[in-house]
PDB file of N, CA, C and O in Angstrom:
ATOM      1  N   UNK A   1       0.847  -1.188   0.000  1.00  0.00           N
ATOM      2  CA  UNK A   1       0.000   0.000   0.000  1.00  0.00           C
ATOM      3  C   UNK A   1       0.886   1.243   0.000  1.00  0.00           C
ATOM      4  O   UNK A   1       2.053   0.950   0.260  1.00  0.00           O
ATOM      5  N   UNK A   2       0.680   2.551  -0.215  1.00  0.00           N
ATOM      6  CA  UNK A   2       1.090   3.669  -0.861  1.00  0.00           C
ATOM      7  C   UNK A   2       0.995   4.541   0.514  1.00  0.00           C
ATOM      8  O   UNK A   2       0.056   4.684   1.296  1.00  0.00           O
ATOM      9  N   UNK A   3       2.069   4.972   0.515  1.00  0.00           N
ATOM     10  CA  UNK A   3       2.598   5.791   2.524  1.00  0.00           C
ATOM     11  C   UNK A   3       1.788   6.834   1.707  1.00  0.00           C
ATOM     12  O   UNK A   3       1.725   6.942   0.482  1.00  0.00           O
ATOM     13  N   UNK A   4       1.122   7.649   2.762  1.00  0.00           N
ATOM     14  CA  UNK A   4       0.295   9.099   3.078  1.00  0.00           C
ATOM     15  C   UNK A   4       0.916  10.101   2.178  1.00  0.00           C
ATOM     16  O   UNK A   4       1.807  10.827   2.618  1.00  0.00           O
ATOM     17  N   UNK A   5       0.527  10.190   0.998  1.00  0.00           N
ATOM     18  CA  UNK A   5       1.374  11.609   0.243  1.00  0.00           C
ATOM     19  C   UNK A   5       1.952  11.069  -0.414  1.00  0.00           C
ATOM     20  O   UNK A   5       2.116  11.795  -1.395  1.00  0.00           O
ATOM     21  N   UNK A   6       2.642   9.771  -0.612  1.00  0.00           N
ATOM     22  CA  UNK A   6       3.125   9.423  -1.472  1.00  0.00           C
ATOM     23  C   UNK A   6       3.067   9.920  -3.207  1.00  0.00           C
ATOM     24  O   UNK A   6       3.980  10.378  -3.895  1.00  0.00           O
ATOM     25  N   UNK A   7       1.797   9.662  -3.534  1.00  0.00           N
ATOM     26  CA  UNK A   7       1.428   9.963  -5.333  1.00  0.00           C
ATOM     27  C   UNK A   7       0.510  11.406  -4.838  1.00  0.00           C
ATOM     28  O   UNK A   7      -0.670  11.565  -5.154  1.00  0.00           O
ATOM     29  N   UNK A   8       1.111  12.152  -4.214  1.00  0.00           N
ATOM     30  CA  UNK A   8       0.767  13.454  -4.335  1.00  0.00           C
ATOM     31  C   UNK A   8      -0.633  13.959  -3.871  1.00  0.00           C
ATOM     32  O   UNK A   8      -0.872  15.069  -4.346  1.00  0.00           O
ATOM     33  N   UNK A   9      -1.533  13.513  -3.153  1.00  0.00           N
ATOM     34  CA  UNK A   9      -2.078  13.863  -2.754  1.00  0.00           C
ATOM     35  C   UNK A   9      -2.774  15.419  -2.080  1.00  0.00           C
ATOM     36  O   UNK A   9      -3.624  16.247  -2.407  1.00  0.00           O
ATOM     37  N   UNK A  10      -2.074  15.245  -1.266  1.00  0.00           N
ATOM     38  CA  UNK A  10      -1.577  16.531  -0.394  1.00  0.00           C
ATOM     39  C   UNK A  10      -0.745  17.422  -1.074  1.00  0.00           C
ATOM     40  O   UNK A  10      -0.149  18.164  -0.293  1.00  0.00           O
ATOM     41  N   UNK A  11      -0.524  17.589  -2.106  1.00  0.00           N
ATOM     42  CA  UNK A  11       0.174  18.690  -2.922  1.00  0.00           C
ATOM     43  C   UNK A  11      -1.046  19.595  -3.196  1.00  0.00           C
ATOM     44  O   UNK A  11      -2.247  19.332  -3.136  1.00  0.00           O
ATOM     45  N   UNK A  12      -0.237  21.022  -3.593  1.00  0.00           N
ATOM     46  CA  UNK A  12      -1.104  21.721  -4.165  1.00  0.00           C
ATOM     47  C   UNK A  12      -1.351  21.558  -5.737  1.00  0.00           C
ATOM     48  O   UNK A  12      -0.654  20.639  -6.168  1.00  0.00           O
ATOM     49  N   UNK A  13      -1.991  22.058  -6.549  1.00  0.00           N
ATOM     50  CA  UNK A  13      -2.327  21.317  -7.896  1.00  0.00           C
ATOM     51  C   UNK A  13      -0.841  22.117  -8.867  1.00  0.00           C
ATOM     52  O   UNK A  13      -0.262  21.614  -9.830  1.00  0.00           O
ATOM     53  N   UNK A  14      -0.583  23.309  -8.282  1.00  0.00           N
ATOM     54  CA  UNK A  14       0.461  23.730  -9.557  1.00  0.00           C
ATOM     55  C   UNK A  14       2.001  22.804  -9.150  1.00  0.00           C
ATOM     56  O   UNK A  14       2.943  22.697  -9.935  1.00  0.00           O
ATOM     57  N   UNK A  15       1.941  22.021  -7.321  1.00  0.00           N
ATOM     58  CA  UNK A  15       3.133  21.493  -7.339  1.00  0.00           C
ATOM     59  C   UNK A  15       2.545  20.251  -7.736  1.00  0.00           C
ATOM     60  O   UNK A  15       2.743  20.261  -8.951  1.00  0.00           O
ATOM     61  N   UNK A  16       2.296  19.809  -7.624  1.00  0.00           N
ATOM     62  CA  UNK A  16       1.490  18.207  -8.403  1.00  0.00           C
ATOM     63  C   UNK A  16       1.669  18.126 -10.083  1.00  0.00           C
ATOM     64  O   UNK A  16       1.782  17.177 -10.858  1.00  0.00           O
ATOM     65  N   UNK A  17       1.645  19.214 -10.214  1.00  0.00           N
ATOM     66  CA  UNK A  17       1.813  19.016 -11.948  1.00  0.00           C
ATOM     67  C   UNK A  17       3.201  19.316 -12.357  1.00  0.00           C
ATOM     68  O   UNK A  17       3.479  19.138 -13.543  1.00  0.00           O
ATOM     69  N   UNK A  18       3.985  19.684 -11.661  1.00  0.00           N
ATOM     70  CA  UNK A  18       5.899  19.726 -11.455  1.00  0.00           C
ATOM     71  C   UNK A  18       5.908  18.320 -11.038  1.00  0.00           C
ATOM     72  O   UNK A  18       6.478  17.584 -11.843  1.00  0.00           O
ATOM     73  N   UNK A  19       5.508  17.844 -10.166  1.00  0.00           N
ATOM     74  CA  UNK A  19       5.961  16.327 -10.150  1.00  0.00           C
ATOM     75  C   UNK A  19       5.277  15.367 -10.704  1.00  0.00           C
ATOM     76  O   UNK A  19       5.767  14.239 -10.653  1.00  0.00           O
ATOM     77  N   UNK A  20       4.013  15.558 -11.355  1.00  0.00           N
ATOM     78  CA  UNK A  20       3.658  14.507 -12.004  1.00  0.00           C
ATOM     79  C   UNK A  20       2.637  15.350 -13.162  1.00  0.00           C
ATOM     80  O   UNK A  20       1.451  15.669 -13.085  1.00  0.00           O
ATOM     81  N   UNK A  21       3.816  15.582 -14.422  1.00  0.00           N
ATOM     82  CA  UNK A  21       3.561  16.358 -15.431  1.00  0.00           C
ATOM     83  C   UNK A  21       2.125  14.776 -16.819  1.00  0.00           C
ATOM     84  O   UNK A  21       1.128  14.724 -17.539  1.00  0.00           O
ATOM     85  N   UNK A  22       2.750  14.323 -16.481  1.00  0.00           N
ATOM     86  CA  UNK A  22       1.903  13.062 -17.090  1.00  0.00           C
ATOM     87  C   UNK A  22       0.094  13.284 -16.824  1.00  0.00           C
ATOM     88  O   UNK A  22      -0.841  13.105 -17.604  1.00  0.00           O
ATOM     89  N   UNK A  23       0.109  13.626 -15.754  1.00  0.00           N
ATOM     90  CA  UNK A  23      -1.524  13.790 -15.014  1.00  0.00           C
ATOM     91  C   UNK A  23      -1.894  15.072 -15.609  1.00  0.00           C
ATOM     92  O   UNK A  23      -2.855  15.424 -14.926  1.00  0.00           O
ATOM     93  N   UNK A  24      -1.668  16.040 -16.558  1.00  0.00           N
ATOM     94  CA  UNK A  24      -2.092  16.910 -17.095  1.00  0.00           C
ATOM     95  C   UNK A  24      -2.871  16.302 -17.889  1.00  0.00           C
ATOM     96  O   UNK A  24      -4.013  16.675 -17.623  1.00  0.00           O
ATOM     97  N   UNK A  25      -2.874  15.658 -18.616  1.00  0.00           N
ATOM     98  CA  UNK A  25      -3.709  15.277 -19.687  1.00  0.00           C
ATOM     99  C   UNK A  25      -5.152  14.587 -19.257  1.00  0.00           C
ATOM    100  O   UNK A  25      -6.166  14.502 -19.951  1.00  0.00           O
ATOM    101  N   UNK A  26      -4.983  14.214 -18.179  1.00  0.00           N
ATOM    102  CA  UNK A  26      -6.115  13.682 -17.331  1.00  0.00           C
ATOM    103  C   UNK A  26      -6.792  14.565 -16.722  1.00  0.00           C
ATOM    104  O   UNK A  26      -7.732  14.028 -16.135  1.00  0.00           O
ATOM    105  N   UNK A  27      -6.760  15.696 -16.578  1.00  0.00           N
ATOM    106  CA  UNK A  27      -7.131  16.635 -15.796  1.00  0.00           C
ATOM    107  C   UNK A  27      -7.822  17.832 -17.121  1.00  0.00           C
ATOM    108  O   UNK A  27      -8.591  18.774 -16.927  1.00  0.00           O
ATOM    109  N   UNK A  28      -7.226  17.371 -18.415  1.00  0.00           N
ATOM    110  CA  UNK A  28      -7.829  18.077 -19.663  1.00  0.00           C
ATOM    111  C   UNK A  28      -8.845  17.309 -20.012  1.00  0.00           C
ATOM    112  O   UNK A  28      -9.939  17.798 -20.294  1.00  0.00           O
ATOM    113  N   UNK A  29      -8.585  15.893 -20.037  1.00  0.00           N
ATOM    114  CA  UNK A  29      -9.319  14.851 -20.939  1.00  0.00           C
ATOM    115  C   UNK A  29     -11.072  14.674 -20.047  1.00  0.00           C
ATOM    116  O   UNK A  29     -12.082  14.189 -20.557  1.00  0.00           O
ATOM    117  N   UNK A  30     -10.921  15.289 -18.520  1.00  0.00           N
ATOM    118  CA  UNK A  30     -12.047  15.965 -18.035  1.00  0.00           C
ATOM    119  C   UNK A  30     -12.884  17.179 -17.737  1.00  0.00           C
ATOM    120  O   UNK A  30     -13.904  17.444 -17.100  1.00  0.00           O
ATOM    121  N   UNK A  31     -11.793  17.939 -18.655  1.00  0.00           N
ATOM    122  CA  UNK A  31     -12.537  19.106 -18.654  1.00  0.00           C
ATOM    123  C   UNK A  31     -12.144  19.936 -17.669  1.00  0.00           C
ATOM    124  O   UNK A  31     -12.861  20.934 -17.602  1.00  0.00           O
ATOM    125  N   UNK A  32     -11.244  19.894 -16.852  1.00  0.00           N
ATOM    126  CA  UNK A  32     -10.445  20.620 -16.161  1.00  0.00           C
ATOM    127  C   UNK A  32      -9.408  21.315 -16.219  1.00  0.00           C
ATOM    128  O   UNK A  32      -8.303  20.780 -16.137  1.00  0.00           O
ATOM    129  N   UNK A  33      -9.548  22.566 -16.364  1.00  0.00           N
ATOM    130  CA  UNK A  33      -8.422  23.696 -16.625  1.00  0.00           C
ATOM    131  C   UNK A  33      -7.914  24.247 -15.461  1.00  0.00           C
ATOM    132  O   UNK A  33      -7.903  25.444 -15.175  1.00  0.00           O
ATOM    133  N   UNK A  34      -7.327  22.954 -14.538  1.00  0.00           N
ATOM    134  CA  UNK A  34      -7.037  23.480 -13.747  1.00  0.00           C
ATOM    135  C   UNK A  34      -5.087  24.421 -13.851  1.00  0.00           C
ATOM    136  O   UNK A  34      -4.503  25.311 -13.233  1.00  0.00           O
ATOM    137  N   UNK A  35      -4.791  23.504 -14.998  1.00  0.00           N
ATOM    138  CA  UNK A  35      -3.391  23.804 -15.719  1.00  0.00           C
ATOM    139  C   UNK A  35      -3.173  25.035 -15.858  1.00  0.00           C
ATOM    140  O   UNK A  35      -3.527  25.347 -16.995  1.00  0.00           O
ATOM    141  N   UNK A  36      -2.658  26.165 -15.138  1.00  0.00           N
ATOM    142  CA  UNK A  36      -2.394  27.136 -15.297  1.00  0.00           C
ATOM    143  C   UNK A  36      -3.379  28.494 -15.049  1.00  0.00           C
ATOM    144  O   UNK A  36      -3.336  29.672 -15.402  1.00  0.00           O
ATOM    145  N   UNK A  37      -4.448  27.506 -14.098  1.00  0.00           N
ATOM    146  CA  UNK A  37      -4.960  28.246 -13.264  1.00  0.00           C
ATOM    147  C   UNK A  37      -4.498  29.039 -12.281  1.00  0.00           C
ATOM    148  O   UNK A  37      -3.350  28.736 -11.955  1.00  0.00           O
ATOM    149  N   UNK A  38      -5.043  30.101 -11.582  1.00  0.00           N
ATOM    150  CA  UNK A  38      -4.400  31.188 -10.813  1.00  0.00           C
ATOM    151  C   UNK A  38      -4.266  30.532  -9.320  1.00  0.00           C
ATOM    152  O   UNK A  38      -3.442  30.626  -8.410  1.00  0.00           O
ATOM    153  N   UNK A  39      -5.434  29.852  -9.516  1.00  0.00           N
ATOM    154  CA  UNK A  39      -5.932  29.037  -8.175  1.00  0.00           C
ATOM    155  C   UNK A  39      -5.432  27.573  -7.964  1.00  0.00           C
ATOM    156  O   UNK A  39      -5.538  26.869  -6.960  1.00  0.00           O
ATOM    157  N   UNK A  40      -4.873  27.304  -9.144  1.00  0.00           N
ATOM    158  CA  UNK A  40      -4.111  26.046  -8.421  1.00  0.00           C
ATOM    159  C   UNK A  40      -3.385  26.009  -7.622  1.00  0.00           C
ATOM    160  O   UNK A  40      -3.690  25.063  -6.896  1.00  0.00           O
ATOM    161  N   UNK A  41      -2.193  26.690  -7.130  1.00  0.00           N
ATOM    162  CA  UNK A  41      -1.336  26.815  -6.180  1.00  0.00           C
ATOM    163  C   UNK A  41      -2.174  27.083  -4.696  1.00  0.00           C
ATOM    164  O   UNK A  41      -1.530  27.503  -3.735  1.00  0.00           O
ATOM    165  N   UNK A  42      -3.538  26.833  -4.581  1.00  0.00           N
ATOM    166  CA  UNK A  42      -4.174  26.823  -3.702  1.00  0.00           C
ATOM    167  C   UNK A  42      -5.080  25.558  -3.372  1.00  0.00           C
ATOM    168  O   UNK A  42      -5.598  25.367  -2.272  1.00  0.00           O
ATOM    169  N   UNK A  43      -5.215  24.613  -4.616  1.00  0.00           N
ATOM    170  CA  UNK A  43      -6.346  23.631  -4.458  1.00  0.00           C
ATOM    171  C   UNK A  43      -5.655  22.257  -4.479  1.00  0.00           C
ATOM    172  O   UNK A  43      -4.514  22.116  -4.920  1.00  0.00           O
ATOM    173  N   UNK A  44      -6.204  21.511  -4.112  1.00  0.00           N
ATOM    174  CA  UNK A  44      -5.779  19.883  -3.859  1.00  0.00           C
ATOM    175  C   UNK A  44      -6.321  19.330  -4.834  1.00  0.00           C
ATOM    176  O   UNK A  44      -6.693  20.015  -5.787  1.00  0.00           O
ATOM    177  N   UNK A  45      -6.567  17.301  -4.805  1.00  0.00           N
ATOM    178  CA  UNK A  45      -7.131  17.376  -6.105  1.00  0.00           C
ATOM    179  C   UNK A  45      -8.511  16.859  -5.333  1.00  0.00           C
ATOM    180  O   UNK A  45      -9.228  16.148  -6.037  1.00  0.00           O
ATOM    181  N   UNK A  46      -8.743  16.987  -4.666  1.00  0.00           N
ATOM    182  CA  UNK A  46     -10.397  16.679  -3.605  1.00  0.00           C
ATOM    183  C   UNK A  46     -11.057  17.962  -3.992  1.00  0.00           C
ATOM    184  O   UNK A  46     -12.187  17.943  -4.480  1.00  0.00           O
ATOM    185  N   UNK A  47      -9.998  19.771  -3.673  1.00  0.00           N
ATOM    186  CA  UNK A  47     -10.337  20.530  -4.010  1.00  0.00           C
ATOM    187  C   UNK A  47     -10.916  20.385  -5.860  1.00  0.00           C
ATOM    188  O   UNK A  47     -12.122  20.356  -6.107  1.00  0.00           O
ATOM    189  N   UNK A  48     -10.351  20.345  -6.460  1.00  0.00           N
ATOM    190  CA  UNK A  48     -10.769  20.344  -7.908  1.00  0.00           C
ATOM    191  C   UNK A  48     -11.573  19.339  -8.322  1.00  0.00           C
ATOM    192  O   UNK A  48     -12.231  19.445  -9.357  1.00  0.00           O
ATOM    193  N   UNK A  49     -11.600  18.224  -7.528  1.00  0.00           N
ATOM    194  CA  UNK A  49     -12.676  17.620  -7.826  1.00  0.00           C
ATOM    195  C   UNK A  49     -14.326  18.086  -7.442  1.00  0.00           C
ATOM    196  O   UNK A  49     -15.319  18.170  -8.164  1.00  0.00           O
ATOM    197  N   UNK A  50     -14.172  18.283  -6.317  1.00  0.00           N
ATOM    198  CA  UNK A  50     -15.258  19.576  -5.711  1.00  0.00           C
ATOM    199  C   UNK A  50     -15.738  20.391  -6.887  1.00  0.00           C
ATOM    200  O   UNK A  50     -16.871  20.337  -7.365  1.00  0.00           O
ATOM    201  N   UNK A  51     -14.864  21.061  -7.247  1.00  0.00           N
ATOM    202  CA  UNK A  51     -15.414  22.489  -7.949  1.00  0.00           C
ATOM    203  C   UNK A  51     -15.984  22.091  -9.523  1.00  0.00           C
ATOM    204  O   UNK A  51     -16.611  22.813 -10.298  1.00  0.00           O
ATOM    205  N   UNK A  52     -15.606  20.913  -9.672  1.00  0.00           N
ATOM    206  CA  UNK A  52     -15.921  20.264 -10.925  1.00  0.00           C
ATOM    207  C   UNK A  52     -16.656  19.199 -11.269  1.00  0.00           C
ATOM    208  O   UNK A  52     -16.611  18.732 -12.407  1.00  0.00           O
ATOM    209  N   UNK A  53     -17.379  18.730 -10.353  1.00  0.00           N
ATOM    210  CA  UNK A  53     -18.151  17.644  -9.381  1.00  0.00           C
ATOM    211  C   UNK A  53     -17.801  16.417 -10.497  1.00  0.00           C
ATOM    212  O   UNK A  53     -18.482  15.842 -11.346  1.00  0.00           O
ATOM    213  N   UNK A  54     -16.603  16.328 -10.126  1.00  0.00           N
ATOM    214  CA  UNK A  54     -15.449  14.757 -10.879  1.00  0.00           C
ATOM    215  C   UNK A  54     -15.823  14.046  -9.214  1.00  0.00           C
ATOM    216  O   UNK A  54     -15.903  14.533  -8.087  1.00  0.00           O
ATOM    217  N   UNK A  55     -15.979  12.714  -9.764  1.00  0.00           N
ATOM    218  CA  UNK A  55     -15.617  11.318  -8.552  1.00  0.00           C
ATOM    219  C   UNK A  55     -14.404  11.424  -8.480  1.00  0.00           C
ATOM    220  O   UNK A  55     -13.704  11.300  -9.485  1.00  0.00           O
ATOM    221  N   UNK A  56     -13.846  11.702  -7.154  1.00  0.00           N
ATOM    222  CA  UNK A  56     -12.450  11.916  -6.769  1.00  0.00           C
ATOM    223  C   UNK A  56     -11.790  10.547  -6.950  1.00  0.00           C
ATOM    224  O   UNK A  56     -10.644  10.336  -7.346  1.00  0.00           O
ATOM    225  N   UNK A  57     -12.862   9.516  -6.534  1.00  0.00           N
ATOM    226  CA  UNK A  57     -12.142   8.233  -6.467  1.00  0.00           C
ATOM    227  C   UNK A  57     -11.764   7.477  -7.833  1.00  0.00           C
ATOM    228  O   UNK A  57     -10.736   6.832  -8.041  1.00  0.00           O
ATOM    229  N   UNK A  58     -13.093   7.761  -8.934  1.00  0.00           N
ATOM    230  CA  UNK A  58     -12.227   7.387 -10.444  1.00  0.00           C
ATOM    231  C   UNK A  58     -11.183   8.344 -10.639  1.00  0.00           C
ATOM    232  O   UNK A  58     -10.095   7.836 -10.911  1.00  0.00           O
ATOM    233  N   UNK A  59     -11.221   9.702 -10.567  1.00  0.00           N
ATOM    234  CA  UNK A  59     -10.005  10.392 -10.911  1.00  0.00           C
ATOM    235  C   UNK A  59      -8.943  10.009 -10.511  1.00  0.00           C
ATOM    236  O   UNK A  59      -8.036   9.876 -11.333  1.00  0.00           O
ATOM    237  N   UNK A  60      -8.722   9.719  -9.166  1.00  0.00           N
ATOM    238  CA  UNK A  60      -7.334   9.447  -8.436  1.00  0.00           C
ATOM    239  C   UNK A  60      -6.965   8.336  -9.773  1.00  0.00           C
ATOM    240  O   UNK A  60      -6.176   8.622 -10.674  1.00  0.00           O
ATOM    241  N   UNK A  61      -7.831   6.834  -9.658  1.00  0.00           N
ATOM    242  CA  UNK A  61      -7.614   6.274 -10.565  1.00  0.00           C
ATOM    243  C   UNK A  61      -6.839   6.334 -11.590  1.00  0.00           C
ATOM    244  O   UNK A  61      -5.777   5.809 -11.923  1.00  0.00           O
ATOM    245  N   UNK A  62      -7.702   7.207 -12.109  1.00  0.00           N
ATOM    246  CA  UNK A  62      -7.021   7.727 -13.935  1.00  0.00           C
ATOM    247  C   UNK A  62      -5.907   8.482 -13.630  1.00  0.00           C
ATOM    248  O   UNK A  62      -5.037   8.392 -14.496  1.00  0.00           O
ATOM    249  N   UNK A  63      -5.601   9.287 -12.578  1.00  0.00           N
ATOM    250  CA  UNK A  63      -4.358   9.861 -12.428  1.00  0.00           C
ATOM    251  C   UNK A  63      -3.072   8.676 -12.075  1.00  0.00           C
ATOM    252  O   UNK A  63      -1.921   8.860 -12.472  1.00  0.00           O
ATOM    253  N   UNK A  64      -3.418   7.656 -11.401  1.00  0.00           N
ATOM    254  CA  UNK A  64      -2.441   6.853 -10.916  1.00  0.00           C
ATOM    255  C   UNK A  64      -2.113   5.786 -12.411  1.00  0.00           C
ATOM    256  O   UNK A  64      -1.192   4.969 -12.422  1.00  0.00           O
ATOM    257  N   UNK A  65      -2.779   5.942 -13.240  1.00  0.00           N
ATOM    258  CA  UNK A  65      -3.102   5.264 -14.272  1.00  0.00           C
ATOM    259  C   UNK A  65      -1.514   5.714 -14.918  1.00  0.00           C
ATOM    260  O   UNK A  65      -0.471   5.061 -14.877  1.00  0.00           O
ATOM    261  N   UNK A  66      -1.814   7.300 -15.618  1.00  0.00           N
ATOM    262  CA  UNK A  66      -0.835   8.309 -15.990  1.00  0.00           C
ATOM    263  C   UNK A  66       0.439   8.125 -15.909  1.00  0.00           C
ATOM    264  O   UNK A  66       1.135   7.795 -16.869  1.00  0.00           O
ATOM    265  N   UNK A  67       1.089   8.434 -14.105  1.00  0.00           N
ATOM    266  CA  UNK A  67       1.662   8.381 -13.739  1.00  0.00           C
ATOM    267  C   UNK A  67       2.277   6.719 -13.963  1.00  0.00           C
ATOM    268  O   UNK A  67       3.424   6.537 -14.369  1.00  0.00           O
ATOM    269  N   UNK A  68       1.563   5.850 -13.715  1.00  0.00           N
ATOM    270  CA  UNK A  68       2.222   4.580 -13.934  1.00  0.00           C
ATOM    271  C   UNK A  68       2.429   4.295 -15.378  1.00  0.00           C
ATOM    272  O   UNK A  68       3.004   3.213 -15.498  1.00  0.00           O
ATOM    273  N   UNK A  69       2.180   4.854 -16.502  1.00  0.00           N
ATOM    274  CA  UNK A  69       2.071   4.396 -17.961  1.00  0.00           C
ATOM    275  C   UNK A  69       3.512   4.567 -18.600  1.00  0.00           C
ATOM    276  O   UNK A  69       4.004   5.695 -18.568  1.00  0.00           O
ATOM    277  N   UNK A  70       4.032   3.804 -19.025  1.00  0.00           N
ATOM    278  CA  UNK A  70       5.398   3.769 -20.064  1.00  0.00           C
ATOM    279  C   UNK A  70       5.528   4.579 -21.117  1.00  0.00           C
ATOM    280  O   UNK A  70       5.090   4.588 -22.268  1.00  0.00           O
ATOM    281  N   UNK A  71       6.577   5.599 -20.146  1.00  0.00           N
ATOM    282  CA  UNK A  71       7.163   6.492 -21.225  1.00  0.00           C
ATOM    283  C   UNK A  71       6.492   7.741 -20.289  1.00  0.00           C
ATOM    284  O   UNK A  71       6.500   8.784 -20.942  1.00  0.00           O
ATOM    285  N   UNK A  72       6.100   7.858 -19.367  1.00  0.00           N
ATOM    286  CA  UNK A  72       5.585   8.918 -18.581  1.00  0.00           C
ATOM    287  C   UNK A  72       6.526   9.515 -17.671  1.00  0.00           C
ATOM    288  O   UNK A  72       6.375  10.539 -17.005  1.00  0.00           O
ATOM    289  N   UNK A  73       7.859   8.474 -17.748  1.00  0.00           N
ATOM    290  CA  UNK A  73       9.365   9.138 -17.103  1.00  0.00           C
ATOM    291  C   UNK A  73       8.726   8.795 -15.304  1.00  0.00           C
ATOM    292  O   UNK A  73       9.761   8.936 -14.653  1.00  0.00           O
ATOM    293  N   UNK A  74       7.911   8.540 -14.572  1.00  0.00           N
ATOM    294  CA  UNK A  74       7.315   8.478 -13.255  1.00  0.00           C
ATOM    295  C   UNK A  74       6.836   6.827 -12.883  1.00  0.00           C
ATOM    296  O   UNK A  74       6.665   6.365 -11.755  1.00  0.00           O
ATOM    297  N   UNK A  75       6.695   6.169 -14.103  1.00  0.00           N
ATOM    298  CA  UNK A  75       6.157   4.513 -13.260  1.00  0.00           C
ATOM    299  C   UNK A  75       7.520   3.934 -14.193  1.00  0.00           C
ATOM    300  O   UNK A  75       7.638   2.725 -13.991  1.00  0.00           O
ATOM    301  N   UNK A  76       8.251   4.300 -14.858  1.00  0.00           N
ATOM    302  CA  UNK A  76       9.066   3.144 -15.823  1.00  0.00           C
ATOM    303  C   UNK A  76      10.155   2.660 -14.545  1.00  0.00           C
ATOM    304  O   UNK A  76      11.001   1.790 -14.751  1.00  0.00           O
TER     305      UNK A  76
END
């Protein structure tokens, strides 16, 4: 199982996307602009799921998906 914070959780969304640049596309491919939002450096991804009424729990999903996929430089 995955220690507390590990895959970013607890980050804010503009440092989350410095460390896991792969999860951008997941975060477009729902319609979320959170990419270069003013307010990311303020929101989590519970926060953005909130404001965008995304299931946090498929998202995490599809984000851990990302991050683990070959050639994403983060799961190889």
């Amino acid at each position: 199982m995955a220690q507390a914070g590990q895959d970013g959780d607890d980050l804010m969304l503009d440092r989350y996307f410095e460390r896991f640049p792969a999860t951008v596309a997941v975060f477009l491919r729902h319609r979320m602009l959170c990419v270069g939002c003013p307010i990311a450096p303020f929101h989590t991804i519970d926060d953005a799921c909130a404001e965008h009424g995304v299931d946090p729990a498929e998202f995490r999903r599809a984000l851990r998906a990302a991050i683990a996929a070959p050639g994403s430089g983060l799961g190889d």
